[in-house]
N, CA and C of each residue as an Amber inpcrd file, in Angstrom:
protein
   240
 -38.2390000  64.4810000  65.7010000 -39.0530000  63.9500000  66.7650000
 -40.3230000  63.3480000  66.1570000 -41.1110000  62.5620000  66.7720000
 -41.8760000  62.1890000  66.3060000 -42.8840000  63.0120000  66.6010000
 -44.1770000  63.3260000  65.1960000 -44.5920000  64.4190000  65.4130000
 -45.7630000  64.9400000  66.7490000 -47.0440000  63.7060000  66.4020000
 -47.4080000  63.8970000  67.6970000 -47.2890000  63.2280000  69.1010000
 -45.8730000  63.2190000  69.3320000 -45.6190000  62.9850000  70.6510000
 -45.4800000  64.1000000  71.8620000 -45.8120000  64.0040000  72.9570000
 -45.4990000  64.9180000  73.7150000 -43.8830000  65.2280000  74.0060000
 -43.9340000  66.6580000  74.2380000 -41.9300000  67.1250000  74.1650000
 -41.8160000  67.2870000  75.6250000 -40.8020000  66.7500000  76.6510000
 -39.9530000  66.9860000  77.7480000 -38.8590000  67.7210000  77.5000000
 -38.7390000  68.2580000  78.9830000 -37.3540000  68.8280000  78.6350000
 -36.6530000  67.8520000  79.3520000 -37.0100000  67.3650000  80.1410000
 -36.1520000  65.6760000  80.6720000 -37.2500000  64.8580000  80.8060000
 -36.8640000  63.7230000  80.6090000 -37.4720000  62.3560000  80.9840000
 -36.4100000  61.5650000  81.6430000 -36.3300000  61.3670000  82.9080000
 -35.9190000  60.6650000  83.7600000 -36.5090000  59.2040000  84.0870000
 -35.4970000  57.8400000  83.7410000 -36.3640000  56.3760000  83.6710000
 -35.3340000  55.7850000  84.6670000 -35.9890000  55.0150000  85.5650000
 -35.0470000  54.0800000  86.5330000 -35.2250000  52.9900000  85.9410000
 -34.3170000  51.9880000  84.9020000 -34.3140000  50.5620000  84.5020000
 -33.7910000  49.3570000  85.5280000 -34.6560000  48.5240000  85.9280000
 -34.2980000  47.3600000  86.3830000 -33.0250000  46.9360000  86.0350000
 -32.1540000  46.3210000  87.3940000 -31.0500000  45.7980000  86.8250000
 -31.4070000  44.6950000  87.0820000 -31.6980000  43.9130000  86.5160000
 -32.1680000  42.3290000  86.5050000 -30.9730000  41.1710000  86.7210000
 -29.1060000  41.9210000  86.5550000 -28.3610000  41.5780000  86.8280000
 -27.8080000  41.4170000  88.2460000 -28.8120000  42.2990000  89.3650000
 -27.8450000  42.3430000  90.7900000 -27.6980000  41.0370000  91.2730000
 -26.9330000  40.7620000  91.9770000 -26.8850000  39.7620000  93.2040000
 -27.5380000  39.5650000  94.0910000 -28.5620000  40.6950000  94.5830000
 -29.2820000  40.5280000  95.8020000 -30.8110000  40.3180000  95.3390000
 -30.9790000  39.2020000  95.5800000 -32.6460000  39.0620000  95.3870000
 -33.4220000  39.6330000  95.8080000 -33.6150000  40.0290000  96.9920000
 -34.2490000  40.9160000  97.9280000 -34.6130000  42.4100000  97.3260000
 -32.8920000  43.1370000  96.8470000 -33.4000000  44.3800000  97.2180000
 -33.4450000  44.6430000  95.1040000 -34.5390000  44.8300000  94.5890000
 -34.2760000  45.2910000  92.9530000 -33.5660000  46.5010000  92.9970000
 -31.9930000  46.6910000  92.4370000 -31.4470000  48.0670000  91.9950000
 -31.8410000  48.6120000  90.7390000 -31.4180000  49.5020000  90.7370000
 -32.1090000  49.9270000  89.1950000 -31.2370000  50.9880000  88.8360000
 -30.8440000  51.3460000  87.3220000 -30.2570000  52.2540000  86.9050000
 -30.5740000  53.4900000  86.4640000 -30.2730000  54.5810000  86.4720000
 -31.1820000  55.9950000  86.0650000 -30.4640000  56.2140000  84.6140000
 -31.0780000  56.5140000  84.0290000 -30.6500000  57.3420000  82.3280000
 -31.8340000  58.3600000  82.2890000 -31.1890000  59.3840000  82.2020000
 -31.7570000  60.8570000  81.4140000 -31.6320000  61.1840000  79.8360000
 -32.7440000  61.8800000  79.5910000 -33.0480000  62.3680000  78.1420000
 -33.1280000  63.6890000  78.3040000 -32.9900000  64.3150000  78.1310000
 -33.0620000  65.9550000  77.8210000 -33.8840000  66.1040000  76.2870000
 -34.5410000  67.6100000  76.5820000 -35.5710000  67.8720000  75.0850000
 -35.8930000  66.8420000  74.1840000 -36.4890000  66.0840000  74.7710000
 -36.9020000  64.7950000  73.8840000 -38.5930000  65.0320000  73.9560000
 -39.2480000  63.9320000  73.1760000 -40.0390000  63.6760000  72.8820000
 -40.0540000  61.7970000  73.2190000 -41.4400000  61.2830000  74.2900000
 -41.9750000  60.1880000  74.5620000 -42.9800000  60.0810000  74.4620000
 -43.4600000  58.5400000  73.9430000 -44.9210000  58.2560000  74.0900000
 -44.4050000  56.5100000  74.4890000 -45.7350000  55.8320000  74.7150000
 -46.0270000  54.8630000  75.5830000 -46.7220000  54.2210000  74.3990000
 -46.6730000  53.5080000  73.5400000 -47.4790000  52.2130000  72.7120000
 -47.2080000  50.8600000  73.0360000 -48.5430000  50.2410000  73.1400000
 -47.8970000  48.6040000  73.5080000 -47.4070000  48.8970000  74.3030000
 -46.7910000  47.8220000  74.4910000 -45.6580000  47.2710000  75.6020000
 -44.4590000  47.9060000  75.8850000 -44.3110000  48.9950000  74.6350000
 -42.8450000  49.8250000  74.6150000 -42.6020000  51.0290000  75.0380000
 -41.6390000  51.9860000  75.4700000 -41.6080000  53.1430000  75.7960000
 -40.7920000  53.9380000  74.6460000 -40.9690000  54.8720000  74.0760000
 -40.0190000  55.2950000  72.5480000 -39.8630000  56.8320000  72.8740000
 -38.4820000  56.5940000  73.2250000 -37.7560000  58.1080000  73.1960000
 -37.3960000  59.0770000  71.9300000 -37.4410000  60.0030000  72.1220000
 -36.5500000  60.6920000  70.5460000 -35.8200000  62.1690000  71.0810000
 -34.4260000  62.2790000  70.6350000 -33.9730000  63.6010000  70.9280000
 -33.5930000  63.5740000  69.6480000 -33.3940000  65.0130000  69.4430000
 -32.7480000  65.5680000  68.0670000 -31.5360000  66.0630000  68.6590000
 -30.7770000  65.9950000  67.5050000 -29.4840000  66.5190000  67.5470000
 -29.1100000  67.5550000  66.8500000 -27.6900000  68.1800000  67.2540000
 -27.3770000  69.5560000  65.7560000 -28.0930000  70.2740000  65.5910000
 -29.2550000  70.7450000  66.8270000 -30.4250000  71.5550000  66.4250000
 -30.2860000  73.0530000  66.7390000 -28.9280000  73.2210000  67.1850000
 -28.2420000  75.1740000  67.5310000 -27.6750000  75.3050000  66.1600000
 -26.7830000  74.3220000  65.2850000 -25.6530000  74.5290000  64.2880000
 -26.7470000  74.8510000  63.2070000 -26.5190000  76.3450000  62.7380000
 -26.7990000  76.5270000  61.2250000 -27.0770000  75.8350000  60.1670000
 -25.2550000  75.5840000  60.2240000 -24.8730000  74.6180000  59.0410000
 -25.1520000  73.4870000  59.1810000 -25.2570000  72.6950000  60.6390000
 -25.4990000  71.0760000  60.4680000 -27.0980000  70.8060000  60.1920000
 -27.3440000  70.0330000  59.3650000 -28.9800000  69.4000000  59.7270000
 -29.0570000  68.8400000  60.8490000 -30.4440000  68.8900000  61.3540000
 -30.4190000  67.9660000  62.7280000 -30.8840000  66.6950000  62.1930000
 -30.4000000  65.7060000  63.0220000 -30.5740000  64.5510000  63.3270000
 -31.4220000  64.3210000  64.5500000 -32.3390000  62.9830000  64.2610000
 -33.1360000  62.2930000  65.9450000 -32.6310000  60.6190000  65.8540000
 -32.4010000  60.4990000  67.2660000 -31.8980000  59.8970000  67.6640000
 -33.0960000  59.2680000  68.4630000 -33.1530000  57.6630000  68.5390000
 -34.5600000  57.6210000  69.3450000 -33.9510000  55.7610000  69.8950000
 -34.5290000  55.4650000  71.4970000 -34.8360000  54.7990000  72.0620000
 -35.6310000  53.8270000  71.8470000 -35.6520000  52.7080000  72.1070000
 -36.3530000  51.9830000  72.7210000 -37.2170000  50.8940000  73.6930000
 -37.3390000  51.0130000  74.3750000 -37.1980000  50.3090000  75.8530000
 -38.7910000  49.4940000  76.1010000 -38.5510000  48.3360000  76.4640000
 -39.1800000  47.6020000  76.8650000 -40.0750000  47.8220000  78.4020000
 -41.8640000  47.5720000  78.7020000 -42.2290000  48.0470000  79.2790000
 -41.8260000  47.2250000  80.9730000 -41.0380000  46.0070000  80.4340000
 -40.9330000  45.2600000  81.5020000 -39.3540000  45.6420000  82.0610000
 -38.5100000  46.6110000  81.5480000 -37.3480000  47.1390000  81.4670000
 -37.5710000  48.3030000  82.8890000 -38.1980000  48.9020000  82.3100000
 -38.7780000  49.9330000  83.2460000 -39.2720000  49.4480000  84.7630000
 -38.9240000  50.5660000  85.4030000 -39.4520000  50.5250000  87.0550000
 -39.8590000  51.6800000  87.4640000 -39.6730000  52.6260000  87.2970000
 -40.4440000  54.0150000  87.0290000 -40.2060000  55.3490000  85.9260000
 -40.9660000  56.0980000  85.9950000 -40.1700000  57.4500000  85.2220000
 -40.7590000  58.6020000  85.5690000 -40.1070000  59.7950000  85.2020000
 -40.7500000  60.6890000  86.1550000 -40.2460000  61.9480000  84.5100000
 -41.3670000  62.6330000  84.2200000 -41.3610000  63.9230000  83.0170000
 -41.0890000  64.9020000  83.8050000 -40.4320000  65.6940000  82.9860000
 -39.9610000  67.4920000  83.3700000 -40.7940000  68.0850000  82.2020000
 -41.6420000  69.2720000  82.5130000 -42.1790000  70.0940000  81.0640000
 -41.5590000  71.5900000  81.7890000 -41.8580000  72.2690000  80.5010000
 -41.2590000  73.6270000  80.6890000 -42.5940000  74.2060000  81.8890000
């Protein structure tokens, strides 16, 4: 994770579908993050979850996002 970012246990983001058909009404898509880590720089939003982080034997891995601020239409944090 990145180190000083703040940790969620979800981050919930509704992305613009900039693809609908209806001009009128903007739909938007939901994607969840679980135990991640977000921060907000610039223009961007930057996710990070780790992975393999119960397995002993595996090293963990992070896995990280990145999303554009004009992508976004809202988001909503979970903390413990």
């Amino acid at each position: 994770m990145i180190p000083a970012a703040p940790k969620f246990r979800k981050v919930v983001l509704l992305l613009k579908n900039l693809e609908s058909k209806d001009s009128d009404i903007l739909s938007t898509i939901r994607i969840e993050h679980d135990d991640c880590a977000m921060i907000i720089t610039g223009s961007y939003v930057i996710i990070t979850e780790e992975e393999n982080n119960n397995k002993i034997d595996t090293p963990a891995s992070i896995k990280g996002k990145i999303y554009h601020l004009d992508e976004i239409d809202s988001y909503k944090l979970f903390k413990d």
